[in-house]
Structure formats: structure tokens, C-alpha cells
ZADRENVEX-473498 format. One record per residue (C-alpha): x, y, z. Coordinates in steps of 0.1 Angstrom, whole numbers, plus 5000, padded with zeros to 4 digits. Layout:
N
XYZ;...
END
This chain:
393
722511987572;726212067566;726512377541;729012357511;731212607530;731512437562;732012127540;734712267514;737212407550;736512047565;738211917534;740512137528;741812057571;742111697562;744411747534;746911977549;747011747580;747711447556;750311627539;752011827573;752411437586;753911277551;756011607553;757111547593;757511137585;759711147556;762111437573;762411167602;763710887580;766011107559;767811227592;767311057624;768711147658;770910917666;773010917632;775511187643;778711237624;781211007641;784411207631;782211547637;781911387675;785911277674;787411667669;784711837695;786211587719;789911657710;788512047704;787712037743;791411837757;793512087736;791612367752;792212247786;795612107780;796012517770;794712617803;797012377825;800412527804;799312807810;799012757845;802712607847;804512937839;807713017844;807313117882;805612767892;808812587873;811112787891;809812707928;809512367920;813012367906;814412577940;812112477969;814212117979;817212317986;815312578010;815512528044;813512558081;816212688107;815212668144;817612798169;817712788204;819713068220;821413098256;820613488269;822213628297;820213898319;821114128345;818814128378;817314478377;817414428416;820514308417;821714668430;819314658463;820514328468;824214388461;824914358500;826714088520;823914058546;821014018519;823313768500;822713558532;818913568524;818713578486;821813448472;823013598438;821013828420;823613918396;822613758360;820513518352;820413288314;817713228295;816712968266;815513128238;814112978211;814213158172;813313088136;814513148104;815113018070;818212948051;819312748020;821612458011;824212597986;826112297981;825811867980;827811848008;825712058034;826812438032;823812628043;823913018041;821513188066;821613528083;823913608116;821113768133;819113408127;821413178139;825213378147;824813348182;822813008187;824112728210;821612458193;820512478155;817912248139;817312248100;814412078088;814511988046;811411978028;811811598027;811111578062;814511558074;815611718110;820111778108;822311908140;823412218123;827212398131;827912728125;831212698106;831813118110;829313378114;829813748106;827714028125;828914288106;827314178075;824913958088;826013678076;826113308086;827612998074;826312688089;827312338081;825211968084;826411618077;825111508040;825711398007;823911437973;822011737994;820111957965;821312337967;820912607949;822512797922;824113157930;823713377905;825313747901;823914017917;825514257893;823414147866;820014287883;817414407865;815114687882;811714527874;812214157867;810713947885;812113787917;810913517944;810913517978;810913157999;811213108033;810413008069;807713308078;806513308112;807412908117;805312758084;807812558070;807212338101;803412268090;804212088059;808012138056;807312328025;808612688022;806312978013;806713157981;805813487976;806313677944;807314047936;809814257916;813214387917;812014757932;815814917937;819714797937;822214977951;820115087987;822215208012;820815178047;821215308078;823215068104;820714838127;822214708160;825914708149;825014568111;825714728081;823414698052;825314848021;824114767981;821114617992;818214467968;815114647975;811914377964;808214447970;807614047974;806514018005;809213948037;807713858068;809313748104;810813388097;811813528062;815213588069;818213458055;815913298032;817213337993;815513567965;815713427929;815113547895;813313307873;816313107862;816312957899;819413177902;820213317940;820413697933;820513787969;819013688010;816213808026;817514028053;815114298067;811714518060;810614898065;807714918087;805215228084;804615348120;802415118142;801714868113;803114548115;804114318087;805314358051;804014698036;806114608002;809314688017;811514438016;815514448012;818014118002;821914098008;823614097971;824513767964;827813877957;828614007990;827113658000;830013467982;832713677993;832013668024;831413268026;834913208010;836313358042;834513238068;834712838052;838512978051;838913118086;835113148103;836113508105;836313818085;839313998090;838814358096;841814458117;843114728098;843815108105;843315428086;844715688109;842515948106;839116108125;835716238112;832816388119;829116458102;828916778088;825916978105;824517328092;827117508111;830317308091;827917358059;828017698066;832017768074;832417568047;830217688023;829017368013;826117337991;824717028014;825616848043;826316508022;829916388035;832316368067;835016618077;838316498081;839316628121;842416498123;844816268110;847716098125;851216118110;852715818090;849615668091;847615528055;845415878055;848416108061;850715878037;847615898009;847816308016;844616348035;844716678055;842116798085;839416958069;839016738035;835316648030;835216278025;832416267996;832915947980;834415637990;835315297960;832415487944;830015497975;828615817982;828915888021;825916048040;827616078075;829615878100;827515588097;827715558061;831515528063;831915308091;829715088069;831615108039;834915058055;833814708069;833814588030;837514658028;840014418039;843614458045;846014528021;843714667995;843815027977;841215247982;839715557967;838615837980;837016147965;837616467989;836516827984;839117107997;839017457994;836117357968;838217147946;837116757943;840216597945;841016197942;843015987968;844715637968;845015488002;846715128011;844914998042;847314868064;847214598094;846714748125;
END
């Protein structure tokens, strides 16, 4: 027999599972699954373009516009180049009766083939590259990044500067804008494109690198006859096929041309190193060559120098041995007419200050003739100032 306890719990079961499923039921009708706000589905769908529409601007900065504004007028430069060797037998076989044997041995040529990169600074086909990429080339082939393959000229080519002008047949050509290099900014940022180790020719796109402007106003040391004065020091990265390539800020402006890297010892490749022509020595120096395909140089000073070692620093007392010493100068000539005497320290040239020898050879190849120099000398420990009219030689 069921006892009035087991009896009053069976009960009191039934009637909260009646009212737990009237409870569950009636929450089912007053809001069903399926009856989600329409409008409420509309914004999360418009929340979730904006968002990604945000991410995609984002993306297109002002770097991205800038190479896709600039990369058509960059150019693929391939050069093939005609060397001429000397037989280092040649002496043993230097000898009437071993002619009869072995012919010749005297110099032999060579093809060589090069790379570089350049870029197209006007519609009509001016292409600006550097000397040491193309200056000496007997065949020149520039590839566009439509495709295109031109015969290239070189219209003038300057090894002192290391600069080249080269020339193809077109019209409506994109180019690029050059800018001022005077108007640098230590720390904006600055882009690299170019032609590095041959890439260009894989999908006749250049390669982009991205850095800062690191130093202005570098001074280096002369490489192979070249003279690299008021260079643009950049940490975006230079490799080999980056020359005469252009460096832009992010108006798409040229501010200068790839030229040359520093290399720790035994490491090869860009250690953030990197150093561009001013674009301004760039301009200058196109204007003459499209004028004469020379630059014009012949002009004479009259006077000799020398580095100053410890010894001079000594006899001198000089506090350093910054500068060259005047040896000689010959009379009626633009140093002895500007009143230049042996034993002036040279200390400054138009403002550059001169290290050694080397420093003013350098600067002297920026001068042309006819043009008034200045020059800031120290005798008998006195900085004095001096005017001097170069004259032709």
C-alpha cells in the first residue's frame, strides 16, 4: 500500500512538471528562433564591411600609393660591355720566333654582360642611370615594366660623378618627378626601387625596399677615379643591380640615385648602409651632358698641395691634421692672382670642409670654368678668406 507521504511527493512531481512545461511552451511562442530583428541583422552586416573596408585603407598607406604612382617610370638596364685584357704571358711570348708558333698574345676582348637599374625622367625617353652601370657599354637594353625591351644610347656619360644619360625612342613614356635634394629631411621616409641582382627581369617589376633618410651632406672617400661628395645616406636596403636606380620621398618626388653601399668586412650585402647621388647634382649635371655629352672640367688653379701628416701638424702647430698645405704656387696664375701663398692651409672650400688631397680633388670637379670660388685658409694661425676665378686652362 502506498503511504500518504510517498503519495503527497508523487503529486506534488506531477504538478511542477505540468507547470515547468506550460512555463517552457508559452516562452517558445512569445519568442521563437527564427524571428530575428531584420534591421538588427542589416547593421552587423554593414558593422563587419566598414571594419574590413578600415583594414584595406589601412593597408593602402601612403608608401603603397607612392610605388604604384613611381614604379612605371623605373627601369631594367642590361648592358653588355667590350673588355680589353692583357695576356699575362704575353711577355714570354713577346719573341719573333714564338710569334711563329703562337701568334699574338698581346690583348685579348671580352663581352661582358652587366645590370642595373635606371629611370625615365621624361615622355620623350631621357633615362638617368649611373656611369659605372652603363658609361662604358657598347650594347644597352632597357626593359619597362610594361614588358617593353628599347635599344638604349648613351647621349653623355660622366665618370667623375657617375653619372649617365641614356636616351630610347618613345613618346608618352611615364617618368618621374625630380624633386630638390635641398629640401631633405634627416628621418622621413624614403624608397628605394630598382633592378637588384637581375629581378626586374622575372616579372619586369622593380623591387621596393623602404627605409629612412639616415644622413645628407656625406662626404666620401673617392672609389676608382669617382667622387662621391653631398651624398644621401639611407638605411633602405641597396643591393647589387640597385644602382642608378632613384630614391623618393613619399610625394613620388626623386630626391636622389642609388649609387653605392658600405660593406662590414667579409659580409656581403646591404648592412643598412646605403648612399644616393643628390638629385640636384643629378640635374646639373644632365643639363650638360643633353647640352654637350661632356662635362667641362678643363680649368687650372696654379697651385700644389699636400696632406698634412703629424710632422706638418707639428711644425705647424696645428690642432689636427684636417686640411691641405699649399707647396707651391705658380705666378699669374688664379691661386697666386686670389693671394694664396706656399704654406696656407686650405681648410674649407664653397663651404666644404677638406680632409686631404682627395677631398679637394673631389670638390674641385663640382666647379666649372669661369666661376668664383671661396676658400677658407689658415696662416700664421689666422683663418683668412679667398676669392678665386677659375680660369680655362
Amino acid at each position: 500500500m502506498i503511504s500518504k507521504k510517498t503519495y503527497f511527493f508523487t503529486v506534488v512531481g506531477f504538478l511542477i512538471l505540468m507547470v515547468s512545461s506550460f512555463l517552457y511552451l508559452n516562452s517558445k511562442q512569445q519568442f521563437p528562433v527564427n524571428s530575428i530583428d531584420p534591421n538588427y541583422s542589416a547593421s552587423l552586416t554593414s558593422l563587419k564591411n566598414n571594419i574590413q573596408d578600415e583594414i584595406n585603407n589601412s593597408r593602402r598607406n601612403i608608401i603603397t600609393q607612392t610605388v604604384e604612382k613611381v614604379s612605371p617610370a623605373v627601369v631594367g638596364i642590361n648592358v653588355i660591355e667590350i673588355r680589353q685584357y692583357r695576356d699575362p704571358f704575353s711577355y714570354f711570348f713577346d719573341d719573333p720566333f714564338f710569334r711563329q708558333f703562337f701568334g699574338d698574345r698581346g690583348n685579348y676582348r671580352q663581352r661582358v654582360q652587366g645590370l642595373g637599374s635606371g629611370y625615365i625622367i621624361s615622355p620623350d625617353g631621357y633615362i638617368v642611370t649611373n656611369d659605372h652601370v652603363a658609361g662604358n657599354a657598347s650594347e644597352i637594353t632597357v626593359t619597362l615594366t610594361d614588358g617593353s625591351h628599347y635599344k638604349a644610347e648613351i647621349v653623355g656619360t660622366d665618370p667623375t660623378s657617375d653619372i649617365c644619360l641614356l636616351k630610347i625612342d618613345g613618346s608618352n613614356l611615364p617618368y618621374l618627378e625630380l624633386g630638390n635634394s635641398d629640401d631633405v629631411i634627416i628621418g622621413e621616409w624614403v624608397i628605394a626601387l630598382g633592378n637588384p641582382f637581375g629581378l626586374f627581369e622575372l616579372n619586369d617589376k622593380p623591387t621596393v625596399t623602404v627605409g629612412v633618410i639616415s644622413a645628407t651632406g656625406m662626404n666620401l672617400e673617392p672609389l676608382n677615379n669617382r667622387y662621391y661628395l653631398n651624398m644621401i645616406q639611407t638605411d633602405a636596403a641597396i643591393n647589387g643591380g640597385n644602382s642608378g636606380g632613384p630614391l623618393v620621398n613619399s610625394l613620388g618626388q626623386v630626391i636622389g640615385m642609388n649609387t653605392l653601399i658600405f660593406t662590414a668586412g667579409g659580409v656581403q650585402g646591404n648592412i643598412g648602409l646605403g648612399f644616393a647621388i643628390p638629385i640636384n647634382k643629378v640635374k646639373r649635371i644632365v643639363t650638360e651632358l643633353k647640352e654637350r655629352g661632356k662635362i667641362d672640367r678643363d680649368f687650372q688653379i696654379g697651385m700644389s698641395i699636400q696632406s698634412i701628416d703629424e710632422g706638418i701638424a707639428r711644425y705647424y702647430d696645428l690642432k689636427s691634421t684636417k686640411g691641405v698645405i699649399v707647396t707651391r704656387v705658380v705666378p699669374n696664375s688664379p691661386a697666386d692672382e686670389a693671394g694664396i701663398k706656399a704654406g696656407d692651409i686650405i681648410l674649407e672650400v664653397e663651404g666644404y670642409k677638406i680632409n686631404n688631397e682627395q677631398t679637394i680633388f673631389g670638390v674641385f670637379q663640382e666647379f666649372r670654368v669661369g666661376q668664383t670660388i671661396t676658400l677658407k685658409i689658415l696662416r700664421d694661425n689666422s683663418e683668412l678668406t679667398k676669392r678665386m676665378k677659375l680660369v680655362k686652362k
